[in-house]
PDB file of N, CA, C and O in Angstrom:
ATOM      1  N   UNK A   1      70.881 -12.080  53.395  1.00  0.00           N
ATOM      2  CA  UNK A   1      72.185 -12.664  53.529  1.00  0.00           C
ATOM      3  C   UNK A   1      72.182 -14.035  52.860  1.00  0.00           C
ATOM      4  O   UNK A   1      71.311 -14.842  53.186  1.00  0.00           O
ATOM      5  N   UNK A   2      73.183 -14.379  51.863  1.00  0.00           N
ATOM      6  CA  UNK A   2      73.608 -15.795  51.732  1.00  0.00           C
ATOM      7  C   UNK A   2      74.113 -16.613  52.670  1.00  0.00           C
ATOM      8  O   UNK A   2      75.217 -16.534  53.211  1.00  0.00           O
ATOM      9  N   UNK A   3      72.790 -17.837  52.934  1.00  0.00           N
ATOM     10  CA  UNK A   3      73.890 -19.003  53.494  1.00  0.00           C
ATOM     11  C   UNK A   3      75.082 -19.079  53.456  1.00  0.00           C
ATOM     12  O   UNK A   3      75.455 -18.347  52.539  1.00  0.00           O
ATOM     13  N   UNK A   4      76.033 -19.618  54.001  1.00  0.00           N
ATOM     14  CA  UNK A   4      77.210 -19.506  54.116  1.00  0.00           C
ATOM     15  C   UNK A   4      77.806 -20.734  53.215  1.00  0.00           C
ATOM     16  O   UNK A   4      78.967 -20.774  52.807  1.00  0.00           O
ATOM     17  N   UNK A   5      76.759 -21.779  52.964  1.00  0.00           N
ATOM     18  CA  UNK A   5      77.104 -23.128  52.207  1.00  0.00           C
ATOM     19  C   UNK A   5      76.614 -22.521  50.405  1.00  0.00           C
ATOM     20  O   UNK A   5      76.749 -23.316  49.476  1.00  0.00           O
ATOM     21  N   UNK A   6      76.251 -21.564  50.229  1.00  0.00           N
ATOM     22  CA  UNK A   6      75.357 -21.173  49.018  1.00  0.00           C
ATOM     23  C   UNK A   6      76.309 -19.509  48.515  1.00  0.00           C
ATOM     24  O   UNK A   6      76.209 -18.480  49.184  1.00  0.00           O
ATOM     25  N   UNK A   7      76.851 -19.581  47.707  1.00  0.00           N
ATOM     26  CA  UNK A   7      77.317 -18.644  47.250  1.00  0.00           C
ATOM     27  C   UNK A   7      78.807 -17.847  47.839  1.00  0.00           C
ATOM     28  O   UNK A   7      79.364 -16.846  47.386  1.00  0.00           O
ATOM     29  N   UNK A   8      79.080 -18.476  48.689  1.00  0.00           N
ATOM     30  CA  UNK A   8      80.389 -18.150  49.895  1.00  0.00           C
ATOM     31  C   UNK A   8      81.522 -18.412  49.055  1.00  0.00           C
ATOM     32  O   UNK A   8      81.938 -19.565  48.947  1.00  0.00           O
ATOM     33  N   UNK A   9      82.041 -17.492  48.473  1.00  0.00           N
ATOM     34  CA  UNK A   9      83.759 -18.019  47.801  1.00  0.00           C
ATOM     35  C   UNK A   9      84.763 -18.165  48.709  1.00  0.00           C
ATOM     36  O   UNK A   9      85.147 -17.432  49.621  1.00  0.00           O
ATOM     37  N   UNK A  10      85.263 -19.617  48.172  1.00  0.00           N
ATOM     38  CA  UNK A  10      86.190 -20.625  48.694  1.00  0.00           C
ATOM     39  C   UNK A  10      87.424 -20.476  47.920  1.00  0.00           C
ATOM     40  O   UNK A  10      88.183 -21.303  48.426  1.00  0.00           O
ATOM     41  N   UNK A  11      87.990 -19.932  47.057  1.00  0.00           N
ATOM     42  CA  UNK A  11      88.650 -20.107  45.683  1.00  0.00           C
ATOM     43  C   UNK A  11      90.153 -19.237  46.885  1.00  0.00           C
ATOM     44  O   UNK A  11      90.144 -18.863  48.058  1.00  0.00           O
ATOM     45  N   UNK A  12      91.197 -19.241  45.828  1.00  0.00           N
ATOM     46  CA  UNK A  12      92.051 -18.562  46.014  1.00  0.00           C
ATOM     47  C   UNK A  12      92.355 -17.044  46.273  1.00  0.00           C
ATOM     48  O   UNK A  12      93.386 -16.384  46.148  1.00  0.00           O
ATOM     49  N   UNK A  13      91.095 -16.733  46.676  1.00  0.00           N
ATOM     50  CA  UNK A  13      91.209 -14.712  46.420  1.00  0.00           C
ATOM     51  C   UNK A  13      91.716 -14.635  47.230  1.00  0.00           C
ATOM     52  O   UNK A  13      91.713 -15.541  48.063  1.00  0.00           O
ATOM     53  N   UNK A  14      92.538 -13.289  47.417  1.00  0.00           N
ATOM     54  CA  UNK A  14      93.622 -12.661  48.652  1.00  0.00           C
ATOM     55  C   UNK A  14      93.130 -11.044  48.552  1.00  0.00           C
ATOM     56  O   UNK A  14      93.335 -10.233  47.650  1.00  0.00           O
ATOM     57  N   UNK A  15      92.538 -10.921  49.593  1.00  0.00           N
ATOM     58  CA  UNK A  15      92.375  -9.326  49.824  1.00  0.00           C
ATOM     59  C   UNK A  15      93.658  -8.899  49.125  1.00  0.00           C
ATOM     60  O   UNK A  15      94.739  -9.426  48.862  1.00  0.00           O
ATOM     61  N   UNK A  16      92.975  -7.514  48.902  1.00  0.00           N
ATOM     62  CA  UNK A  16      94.160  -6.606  48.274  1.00  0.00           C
ATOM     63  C   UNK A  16      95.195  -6.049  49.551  1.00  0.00           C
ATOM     64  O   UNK A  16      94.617  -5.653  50.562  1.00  0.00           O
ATOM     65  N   UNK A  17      96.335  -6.019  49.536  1.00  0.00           N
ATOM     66  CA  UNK A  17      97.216  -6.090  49.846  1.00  0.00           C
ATOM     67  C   UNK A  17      97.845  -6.931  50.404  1.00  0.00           C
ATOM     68  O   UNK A  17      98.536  -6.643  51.381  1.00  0.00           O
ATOM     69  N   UNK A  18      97.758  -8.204  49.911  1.00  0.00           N
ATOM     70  CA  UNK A  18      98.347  -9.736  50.495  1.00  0.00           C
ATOM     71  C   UNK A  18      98.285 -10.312  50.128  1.00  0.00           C
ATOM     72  O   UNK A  18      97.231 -10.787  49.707  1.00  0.00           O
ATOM     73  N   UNK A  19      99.631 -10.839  49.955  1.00  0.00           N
ATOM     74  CA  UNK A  19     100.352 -11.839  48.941  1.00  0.00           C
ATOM     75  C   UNK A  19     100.985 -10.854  47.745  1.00  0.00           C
ATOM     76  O   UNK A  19     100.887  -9.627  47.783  1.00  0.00           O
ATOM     77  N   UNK A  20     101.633 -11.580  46.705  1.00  0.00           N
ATOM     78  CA  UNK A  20     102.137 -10.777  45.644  1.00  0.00           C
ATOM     79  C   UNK A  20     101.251 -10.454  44.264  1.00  0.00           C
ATOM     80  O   UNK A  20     100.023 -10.498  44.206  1.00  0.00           O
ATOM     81  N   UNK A  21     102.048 -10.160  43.297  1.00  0.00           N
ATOM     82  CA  UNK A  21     100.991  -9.740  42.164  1.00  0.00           C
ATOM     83  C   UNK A  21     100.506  -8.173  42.017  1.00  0.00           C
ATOM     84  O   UNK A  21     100.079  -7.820  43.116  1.00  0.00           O
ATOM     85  N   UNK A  22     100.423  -7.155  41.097  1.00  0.00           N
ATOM     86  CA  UNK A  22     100.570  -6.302  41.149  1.00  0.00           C
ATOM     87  C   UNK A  22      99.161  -5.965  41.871  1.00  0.00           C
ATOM     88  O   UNK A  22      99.066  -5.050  42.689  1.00  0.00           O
ATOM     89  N   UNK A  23      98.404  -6.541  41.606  1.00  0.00           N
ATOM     90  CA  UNK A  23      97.554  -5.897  43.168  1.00  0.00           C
ATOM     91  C   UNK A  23      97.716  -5.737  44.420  1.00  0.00           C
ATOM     92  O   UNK A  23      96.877  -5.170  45.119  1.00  0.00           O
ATOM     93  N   UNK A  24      98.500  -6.078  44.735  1.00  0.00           N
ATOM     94  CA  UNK A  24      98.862  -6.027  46.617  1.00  0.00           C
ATOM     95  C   UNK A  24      99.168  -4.659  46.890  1.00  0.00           C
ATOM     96  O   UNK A  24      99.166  -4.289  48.064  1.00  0.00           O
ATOM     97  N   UNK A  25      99.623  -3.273  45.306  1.00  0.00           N
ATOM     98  CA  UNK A  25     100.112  -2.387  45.442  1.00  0.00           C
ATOM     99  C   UNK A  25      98.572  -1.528  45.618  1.00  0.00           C
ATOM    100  O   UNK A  25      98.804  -0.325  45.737  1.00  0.00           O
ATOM    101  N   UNK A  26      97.060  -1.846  45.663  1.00  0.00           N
ATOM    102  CA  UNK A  26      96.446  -1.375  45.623  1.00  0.00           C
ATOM    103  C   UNK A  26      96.041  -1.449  47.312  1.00  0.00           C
ATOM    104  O   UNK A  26      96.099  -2.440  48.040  1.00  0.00           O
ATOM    105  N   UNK A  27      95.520   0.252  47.741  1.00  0.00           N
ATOM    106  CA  UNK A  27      95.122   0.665  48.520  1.00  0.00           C
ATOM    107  C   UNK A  27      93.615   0.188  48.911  1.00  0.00           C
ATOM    108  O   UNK A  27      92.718   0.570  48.160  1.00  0.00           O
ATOM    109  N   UNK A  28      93.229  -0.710  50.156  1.00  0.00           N
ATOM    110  CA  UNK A  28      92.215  -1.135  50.077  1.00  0.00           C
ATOM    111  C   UNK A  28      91.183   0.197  50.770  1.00  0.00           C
ATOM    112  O   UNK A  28      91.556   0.658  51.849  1.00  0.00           O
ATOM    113  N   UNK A  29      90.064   0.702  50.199  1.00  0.00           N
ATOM    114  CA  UNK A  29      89.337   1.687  50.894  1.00  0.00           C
ATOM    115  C   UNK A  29      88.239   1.145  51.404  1.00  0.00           C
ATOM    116  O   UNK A  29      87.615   0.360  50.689  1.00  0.00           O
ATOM    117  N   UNK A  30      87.857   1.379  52.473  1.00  0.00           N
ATOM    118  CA  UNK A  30      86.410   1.174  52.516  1.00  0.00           C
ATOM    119  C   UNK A  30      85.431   1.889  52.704  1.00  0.00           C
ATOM    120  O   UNK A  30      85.321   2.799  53.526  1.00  0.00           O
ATOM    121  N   UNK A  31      84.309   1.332  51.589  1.00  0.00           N
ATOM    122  CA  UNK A  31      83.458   2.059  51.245  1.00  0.00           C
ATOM    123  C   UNK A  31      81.788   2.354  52.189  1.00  0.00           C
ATOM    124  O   UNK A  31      81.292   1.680  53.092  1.00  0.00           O
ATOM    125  N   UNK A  32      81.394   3.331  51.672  1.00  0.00           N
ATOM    126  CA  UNK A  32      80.113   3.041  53.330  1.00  0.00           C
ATOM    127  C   UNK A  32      79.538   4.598  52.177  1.00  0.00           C
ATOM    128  O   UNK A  32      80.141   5.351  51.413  1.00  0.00           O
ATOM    129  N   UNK A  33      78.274   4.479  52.569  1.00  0.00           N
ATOM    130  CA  UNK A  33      77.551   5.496  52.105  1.00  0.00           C
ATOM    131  C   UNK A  33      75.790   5.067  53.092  1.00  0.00           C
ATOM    132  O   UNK A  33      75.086   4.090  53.347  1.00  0.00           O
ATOM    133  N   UNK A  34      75.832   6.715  53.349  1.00  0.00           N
ATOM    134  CA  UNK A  34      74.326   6.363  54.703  1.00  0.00           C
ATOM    135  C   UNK A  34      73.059   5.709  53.883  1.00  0.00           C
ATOM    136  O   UNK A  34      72.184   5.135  54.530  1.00  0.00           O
ATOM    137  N   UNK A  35      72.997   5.774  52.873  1.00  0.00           N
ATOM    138  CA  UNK A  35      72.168   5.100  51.787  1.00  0.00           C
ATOM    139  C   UNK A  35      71.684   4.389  52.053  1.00  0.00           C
ATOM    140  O   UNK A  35      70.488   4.337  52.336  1.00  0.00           O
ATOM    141  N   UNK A  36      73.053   2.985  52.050  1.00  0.00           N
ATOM    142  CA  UNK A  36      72.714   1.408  52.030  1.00  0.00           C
ATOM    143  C   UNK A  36      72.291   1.043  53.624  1.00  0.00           C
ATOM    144  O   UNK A  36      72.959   1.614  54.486  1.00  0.00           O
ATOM    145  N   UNK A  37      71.614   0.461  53.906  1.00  0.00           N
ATOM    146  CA  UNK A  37      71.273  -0.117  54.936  1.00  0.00           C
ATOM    147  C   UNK A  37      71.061  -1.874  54.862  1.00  0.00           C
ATOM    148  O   UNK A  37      70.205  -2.556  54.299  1.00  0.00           O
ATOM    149  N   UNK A  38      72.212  -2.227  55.673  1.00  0.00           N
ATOM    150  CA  UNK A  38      71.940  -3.944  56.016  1.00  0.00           C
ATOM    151  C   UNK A  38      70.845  -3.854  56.880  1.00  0.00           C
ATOM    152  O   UNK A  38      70.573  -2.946  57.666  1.00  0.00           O
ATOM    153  N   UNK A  39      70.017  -5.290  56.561  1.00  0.00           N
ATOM    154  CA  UNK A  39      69.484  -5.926  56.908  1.00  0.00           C
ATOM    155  C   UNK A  39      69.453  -7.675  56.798  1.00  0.00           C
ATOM    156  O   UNK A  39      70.383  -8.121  56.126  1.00  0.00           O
ATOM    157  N   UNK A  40      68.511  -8.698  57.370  1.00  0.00           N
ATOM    158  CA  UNK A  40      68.298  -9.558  57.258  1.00  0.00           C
ATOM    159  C   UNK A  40      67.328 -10.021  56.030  1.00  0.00           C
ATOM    160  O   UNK A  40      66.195  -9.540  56.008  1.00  0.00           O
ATOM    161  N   UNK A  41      67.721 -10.930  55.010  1.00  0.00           N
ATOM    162  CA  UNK A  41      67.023 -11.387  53.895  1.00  0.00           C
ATOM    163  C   UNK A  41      65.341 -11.787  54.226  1.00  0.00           C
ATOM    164  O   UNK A  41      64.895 -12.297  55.254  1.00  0.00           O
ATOM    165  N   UNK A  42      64.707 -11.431  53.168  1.00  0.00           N
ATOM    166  CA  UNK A  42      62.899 -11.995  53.292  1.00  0.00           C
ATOM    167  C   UNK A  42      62.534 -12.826  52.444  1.00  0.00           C
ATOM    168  O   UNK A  42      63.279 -13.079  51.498  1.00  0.00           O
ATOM    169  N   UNK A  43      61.474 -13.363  52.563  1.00  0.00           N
ATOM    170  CA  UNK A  43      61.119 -14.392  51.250  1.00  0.00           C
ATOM    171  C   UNK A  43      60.438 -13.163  50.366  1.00  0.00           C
ATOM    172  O   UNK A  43      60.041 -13.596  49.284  1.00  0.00           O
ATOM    173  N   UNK A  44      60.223 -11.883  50.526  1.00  0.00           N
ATOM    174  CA  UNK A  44      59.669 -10.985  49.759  1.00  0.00           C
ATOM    175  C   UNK A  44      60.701 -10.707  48.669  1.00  0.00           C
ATOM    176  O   UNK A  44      60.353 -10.519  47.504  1.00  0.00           O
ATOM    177  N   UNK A  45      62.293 -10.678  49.161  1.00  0.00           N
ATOM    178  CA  UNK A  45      63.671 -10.153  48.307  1.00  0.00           C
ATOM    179  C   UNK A  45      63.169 -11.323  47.107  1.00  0.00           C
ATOM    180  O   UNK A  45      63.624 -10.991  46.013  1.00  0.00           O
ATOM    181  N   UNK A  46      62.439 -12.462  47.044  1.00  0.00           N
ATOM    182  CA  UNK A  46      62.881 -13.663  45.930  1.00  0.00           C
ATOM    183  C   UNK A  46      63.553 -12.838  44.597  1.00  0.00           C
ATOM    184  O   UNK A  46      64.726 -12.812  44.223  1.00  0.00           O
ATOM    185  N   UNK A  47      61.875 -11.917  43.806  1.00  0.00           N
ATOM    186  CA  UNK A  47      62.159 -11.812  42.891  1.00  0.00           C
ATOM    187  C   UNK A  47      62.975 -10.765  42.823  1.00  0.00           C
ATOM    188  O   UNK A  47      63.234 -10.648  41.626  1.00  0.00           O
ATOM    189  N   UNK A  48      63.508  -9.968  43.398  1.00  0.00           N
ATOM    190  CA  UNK A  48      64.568  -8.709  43.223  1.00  0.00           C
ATOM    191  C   UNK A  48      65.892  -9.546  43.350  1.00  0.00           C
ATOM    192  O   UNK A  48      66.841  -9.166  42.664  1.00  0.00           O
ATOM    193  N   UNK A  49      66.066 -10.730  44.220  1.00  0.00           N
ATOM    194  CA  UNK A  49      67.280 -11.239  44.299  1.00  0.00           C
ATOM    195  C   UNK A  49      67.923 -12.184  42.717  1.00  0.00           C
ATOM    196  O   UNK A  49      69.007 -12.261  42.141  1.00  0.00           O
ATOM    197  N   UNK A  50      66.294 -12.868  42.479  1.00  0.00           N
ATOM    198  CA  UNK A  50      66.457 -13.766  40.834  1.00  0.00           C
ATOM    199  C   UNK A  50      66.703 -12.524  39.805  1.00  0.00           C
ATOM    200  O   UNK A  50      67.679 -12.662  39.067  1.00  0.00           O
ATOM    201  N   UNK A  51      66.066 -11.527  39.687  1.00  0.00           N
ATOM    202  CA  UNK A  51      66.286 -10.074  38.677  1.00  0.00           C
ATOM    203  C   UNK A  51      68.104 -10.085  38.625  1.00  0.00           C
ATOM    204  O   UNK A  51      68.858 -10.425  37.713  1.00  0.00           O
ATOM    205  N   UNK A  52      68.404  -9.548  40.049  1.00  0.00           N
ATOM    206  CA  UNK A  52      69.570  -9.014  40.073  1.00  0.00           C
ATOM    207  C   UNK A  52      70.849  -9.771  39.747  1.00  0.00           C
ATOM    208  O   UNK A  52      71.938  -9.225  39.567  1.00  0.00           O
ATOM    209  N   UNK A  53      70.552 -11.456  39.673  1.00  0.00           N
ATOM    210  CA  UNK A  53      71.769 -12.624  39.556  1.00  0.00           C
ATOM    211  C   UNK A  53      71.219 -12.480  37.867  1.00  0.00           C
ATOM    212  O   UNK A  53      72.071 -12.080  37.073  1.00  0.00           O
ATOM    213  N   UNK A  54      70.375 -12.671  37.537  1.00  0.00           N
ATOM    214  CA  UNK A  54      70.122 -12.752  36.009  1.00  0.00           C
ATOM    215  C   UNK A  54      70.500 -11.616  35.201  1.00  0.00           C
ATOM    216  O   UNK A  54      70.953 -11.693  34.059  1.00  0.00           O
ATOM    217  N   UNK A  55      70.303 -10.622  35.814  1.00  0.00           N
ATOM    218  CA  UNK A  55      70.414  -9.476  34.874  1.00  0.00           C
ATOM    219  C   UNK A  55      72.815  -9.341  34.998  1.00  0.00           C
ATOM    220  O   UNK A  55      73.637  -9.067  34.125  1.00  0.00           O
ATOM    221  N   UNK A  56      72.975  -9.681  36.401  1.00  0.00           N
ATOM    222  CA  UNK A  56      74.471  -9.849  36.130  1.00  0.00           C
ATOM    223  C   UNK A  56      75.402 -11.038  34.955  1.00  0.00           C
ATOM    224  O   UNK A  56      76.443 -11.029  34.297  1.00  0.00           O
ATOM    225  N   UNK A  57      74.070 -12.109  35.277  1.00  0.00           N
ATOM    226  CA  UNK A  57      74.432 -13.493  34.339  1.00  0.00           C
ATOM    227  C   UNK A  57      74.451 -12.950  32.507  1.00  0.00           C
ATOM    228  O   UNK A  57      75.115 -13.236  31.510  1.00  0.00           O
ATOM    229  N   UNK A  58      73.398 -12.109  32.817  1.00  0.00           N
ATOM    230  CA  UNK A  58      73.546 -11.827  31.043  1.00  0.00           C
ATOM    231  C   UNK A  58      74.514 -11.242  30.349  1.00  0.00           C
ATOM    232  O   UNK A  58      74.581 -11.157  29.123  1.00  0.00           O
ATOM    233  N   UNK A  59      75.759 -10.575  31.658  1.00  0.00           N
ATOM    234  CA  UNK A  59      76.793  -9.941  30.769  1.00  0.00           C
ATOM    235  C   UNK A  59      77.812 -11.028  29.932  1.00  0.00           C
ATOM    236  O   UNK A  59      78.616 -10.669  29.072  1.00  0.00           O
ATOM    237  N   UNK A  60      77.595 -12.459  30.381  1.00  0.00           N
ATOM    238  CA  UNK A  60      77.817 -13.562  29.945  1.00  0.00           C
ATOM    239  C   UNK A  60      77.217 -14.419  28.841  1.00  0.00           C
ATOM    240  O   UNK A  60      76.184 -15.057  29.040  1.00  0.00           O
ATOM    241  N   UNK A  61      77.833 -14.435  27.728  1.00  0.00           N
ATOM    242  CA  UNK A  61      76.821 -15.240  26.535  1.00  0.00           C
ATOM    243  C   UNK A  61      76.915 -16.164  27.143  1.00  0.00           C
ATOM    244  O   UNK A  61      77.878 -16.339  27.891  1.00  0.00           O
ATOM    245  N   UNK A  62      75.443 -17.480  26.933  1.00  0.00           N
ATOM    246  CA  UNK A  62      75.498 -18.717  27.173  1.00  0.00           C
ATOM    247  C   UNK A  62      75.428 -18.898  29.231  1.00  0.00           C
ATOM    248  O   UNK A  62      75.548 -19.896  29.941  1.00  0.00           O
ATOM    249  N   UNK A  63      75.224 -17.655  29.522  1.00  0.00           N
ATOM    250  CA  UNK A  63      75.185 -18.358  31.348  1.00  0.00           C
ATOM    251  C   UNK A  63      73.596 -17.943  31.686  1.00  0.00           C
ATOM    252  O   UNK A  63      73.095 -16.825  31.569  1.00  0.00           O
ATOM    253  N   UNK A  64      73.107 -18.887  32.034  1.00  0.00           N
ATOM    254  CA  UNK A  64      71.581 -18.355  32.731  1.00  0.00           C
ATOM    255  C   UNK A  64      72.130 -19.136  34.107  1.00  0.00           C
ATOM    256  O   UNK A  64      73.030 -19.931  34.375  1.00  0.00           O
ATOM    257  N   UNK A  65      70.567 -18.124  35.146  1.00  0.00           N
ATOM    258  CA  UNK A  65      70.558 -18.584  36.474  1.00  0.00           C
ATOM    259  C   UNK A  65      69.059 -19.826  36.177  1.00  0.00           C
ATOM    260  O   UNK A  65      67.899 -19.519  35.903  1.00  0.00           O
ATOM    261  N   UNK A  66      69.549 -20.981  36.327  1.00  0.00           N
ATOM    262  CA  UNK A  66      67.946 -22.077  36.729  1.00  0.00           C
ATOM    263  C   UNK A  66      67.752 -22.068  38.149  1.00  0.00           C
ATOM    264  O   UNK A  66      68.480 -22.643  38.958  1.00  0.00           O
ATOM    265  N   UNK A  67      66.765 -21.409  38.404  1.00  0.00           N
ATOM    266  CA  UNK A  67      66.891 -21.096  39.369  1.00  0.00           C
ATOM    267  C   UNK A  67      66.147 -22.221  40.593  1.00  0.00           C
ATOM    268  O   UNK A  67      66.382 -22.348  41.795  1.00  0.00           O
ATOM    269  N   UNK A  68      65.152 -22.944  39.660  1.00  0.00           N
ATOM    270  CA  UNK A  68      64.882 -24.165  39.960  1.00  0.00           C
ATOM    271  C   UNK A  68      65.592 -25.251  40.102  1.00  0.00           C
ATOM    272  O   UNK A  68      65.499 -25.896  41.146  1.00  0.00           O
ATOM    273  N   UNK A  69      66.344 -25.610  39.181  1.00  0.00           N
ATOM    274  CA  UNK A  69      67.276 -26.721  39.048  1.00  0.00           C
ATOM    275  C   UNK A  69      68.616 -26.430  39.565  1.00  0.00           C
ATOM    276  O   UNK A  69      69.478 -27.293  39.729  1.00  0.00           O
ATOM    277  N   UNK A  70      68.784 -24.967  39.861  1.00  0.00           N
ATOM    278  CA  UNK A  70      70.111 -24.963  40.692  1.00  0.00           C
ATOM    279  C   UNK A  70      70.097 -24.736  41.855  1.00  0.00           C
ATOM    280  O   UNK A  70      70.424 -25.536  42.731  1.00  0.00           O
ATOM    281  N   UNK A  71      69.566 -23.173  42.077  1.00  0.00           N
ATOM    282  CA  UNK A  71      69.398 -22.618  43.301  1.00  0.00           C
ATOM    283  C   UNK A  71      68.018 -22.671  43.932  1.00  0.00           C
ATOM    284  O   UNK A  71      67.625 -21.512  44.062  1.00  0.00           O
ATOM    285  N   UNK A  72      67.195 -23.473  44.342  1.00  0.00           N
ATOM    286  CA  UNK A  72      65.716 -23.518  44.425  1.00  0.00           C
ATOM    287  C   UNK A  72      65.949 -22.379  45.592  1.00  0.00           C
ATOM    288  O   UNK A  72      65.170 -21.428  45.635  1.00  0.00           O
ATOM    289  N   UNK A  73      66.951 -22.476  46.470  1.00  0.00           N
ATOM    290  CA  UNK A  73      66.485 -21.512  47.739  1.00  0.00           C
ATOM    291  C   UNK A  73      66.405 -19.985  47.214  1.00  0.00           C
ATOM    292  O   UNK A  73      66.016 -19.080  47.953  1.00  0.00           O
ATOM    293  N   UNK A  74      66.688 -19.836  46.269  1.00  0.00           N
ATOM    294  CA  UNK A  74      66.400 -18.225  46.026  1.00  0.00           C
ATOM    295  C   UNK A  74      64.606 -17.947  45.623  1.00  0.00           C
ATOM    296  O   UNK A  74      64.080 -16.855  45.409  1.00  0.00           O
ATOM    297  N   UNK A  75      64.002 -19.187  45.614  1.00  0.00           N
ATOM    298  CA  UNK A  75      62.563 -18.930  45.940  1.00  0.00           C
ATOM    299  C   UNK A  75      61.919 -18.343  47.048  1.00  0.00           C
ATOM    300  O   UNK A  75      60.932 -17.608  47.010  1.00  0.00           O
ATOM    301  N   UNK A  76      62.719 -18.824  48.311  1.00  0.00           N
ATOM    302  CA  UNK A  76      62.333 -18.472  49.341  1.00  0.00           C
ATOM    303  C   UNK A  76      63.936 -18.379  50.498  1.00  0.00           C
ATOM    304  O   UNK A  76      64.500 -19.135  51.288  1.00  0.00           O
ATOM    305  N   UNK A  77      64.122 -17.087  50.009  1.00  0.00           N
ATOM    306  CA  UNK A  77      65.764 -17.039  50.675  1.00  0.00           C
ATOM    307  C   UNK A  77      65.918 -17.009  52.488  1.00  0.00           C
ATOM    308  O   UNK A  77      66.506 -17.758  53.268  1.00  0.00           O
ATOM    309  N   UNK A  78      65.202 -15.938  52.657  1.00  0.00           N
ATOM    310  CA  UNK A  78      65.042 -16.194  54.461  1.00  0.00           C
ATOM    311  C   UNK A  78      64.597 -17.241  54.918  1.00  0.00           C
ATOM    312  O   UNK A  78      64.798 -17.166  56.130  1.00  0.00           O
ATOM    313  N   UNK A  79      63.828 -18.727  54.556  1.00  0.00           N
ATOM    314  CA  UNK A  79      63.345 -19.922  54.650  1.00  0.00           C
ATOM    315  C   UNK A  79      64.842 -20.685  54.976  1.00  0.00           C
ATOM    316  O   UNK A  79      65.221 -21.289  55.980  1.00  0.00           O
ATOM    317  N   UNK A  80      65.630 -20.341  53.476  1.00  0.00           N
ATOM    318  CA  UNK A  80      66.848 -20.722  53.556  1.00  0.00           C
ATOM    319  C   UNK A  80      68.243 -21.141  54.587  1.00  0.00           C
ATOM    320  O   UNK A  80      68.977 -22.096  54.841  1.00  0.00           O
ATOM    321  N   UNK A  81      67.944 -19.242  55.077  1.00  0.00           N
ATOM    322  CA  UNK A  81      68.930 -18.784  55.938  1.00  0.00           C
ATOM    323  C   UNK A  81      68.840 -19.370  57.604  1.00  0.00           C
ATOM    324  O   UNK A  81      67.869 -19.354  58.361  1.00  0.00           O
ATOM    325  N   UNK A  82      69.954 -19.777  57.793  1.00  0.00           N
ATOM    326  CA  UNK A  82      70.185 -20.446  59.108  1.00  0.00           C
ATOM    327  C   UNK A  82      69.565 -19.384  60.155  1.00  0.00           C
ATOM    328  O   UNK A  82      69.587 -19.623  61.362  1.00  0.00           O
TER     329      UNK A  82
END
């Protein structure tokens, strides 16, 4: 799990169906498959968690994750977590 001070969007988003804009006309579903299983974050997730932000960052020319100089807690994410 992300801290709640670390990665938590604050911005203007509005679930789908609230407020105006032609999305509000979209049907929100929710999704669930017996697959996924939550759990609580480990300091073992580090490098699968740095893989998975980097490998999304690259669909972006010019964005890397520093993962030192930005996010150090994704070294040790459950350390992190409240």
């Amino acid at each position: 799990m992300v801290p709640a001070s670390r990665g938590a969007h604050t911005g203007n988003h509005r679930p789908a169906g609230e407020g105006g804009g032609s999305s509000s006309r979209i049907q929100h579903v929710q999704m669930t498959s017996p697959s996924l299983v939550r759990r609580e974050v480990s300091d073992a997730d580090s490098a699968a968690l740095i893989e998975l932000i980097t490998t999304c960052f690259a669909a972006y020319p010019g964005c890397v994750l520093d993962v030192d100089g930005e996010e150090p807690w994704l070294r040790a994410p459950a350390a992190a977590t409240p």
